[in-house]
VEXDOLUM-914623 format. One record per residue (C-alpha): residue in three letters; x, y, z; residue number from 1. Coordinates in Angstrom, 3 decimals, decimal comma. Each point is the difference from the previous one (the first is absolute). Layout:
N
+------+----------+----------+----------+------+
! resn !       c1 !       c2 !       c3 ! resi !
+------+----------+----------+----------+------+
!  ALA !        X !        Y !        Z !  NUM !
...
+------+----------+----------+----------+------+
***
This chain:
43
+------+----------+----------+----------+------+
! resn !       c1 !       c2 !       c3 ! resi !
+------+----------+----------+----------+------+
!  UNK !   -3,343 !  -29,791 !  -14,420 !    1 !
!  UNK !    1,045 !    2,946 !   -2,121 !    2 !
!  UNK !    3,345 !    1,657 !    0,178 !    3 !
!  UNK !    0,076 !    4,493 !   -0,480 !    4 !
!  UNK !    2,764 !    2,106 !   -0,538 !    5 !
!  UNK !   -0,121 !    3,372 !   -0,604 !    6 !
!  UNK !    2,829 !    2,521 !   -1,044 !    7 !
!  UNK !    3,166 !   -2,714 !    0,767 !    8 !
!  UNK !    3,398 !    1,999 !    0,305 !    9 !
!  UNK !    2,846 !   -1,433 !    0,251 !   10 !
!  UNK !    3,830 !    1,687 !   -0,060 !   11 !
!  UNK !    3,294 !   -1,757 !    1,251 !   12 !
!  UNK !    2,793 !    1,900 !    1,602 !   13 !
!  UNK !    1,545 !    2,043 !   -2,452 !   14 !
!  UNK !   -3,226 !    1,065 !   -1,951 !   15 !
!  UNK !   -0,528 !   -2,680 !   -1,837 !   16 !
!  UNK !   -3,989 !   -0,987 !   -0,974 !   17 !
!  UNK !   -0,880 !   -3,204 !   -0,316 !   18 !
!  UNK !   -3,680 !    1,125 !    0,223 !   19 !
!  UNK !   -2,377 !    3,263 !   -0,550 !   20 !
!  UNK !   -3,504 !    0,348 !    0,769 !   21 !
!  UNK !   -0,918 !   -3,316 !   -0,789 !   22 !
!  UNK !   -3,607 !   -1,555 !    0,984 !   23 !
!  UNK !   -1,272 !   -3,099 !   -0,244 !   24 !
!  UNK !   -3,445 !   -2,153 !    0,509 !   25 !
!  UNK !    0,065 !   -3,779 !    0,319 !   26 !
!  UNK !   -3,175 !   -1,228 !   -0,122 !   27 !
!  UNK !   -1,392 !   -3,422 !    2,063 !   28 !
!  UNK !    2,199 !   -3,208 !   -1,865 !   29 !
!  UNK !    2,723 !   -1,780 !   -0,442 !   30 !
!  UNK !    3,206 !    2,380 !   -1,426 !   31 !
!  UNK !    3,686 !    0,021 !    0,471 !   32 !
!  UNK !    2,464 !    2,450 !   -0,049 !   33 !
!  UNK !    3,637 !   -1,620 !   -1,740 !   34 !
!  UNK !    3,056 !    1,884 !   -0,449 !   35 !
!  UNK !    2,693 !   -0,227 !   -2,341 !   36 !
!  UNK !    0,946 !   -3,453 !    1,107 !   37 !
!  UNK !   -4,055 !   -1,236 !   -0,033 !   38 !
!  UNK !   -1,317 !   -1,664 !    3,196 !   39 !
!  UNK !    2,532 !   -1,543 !    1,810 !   40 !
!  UNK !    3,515 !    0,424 !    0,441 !   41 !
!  UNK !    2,308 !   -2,814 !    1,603 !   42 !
!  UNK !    2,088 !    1,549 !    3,092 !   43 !
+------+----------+----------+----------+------+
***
């Protein structure tokens, strides 16, 4: 499986960009996205 984005936008209410024109190729594997907090987060 391969993941493929092209040209990601993205812009909250109010104007703010969290994102501009961003692409992306994620070739056959294992990957992870994390975020700040890393890969889990208790609820």
């Amino acid at each position: 499986m391969e993941i493929h984005l092209d040209d990601v936008t993205k812009v909250y209410r109010g104007g703010a960009k969290a994102l501009g024109s961003v692409s992306l190729d994620i070739q056959s594997g294992v990957f992870r996205l994390l975020g700040p907090d890393g890969p889990a987060r208790a609820p």
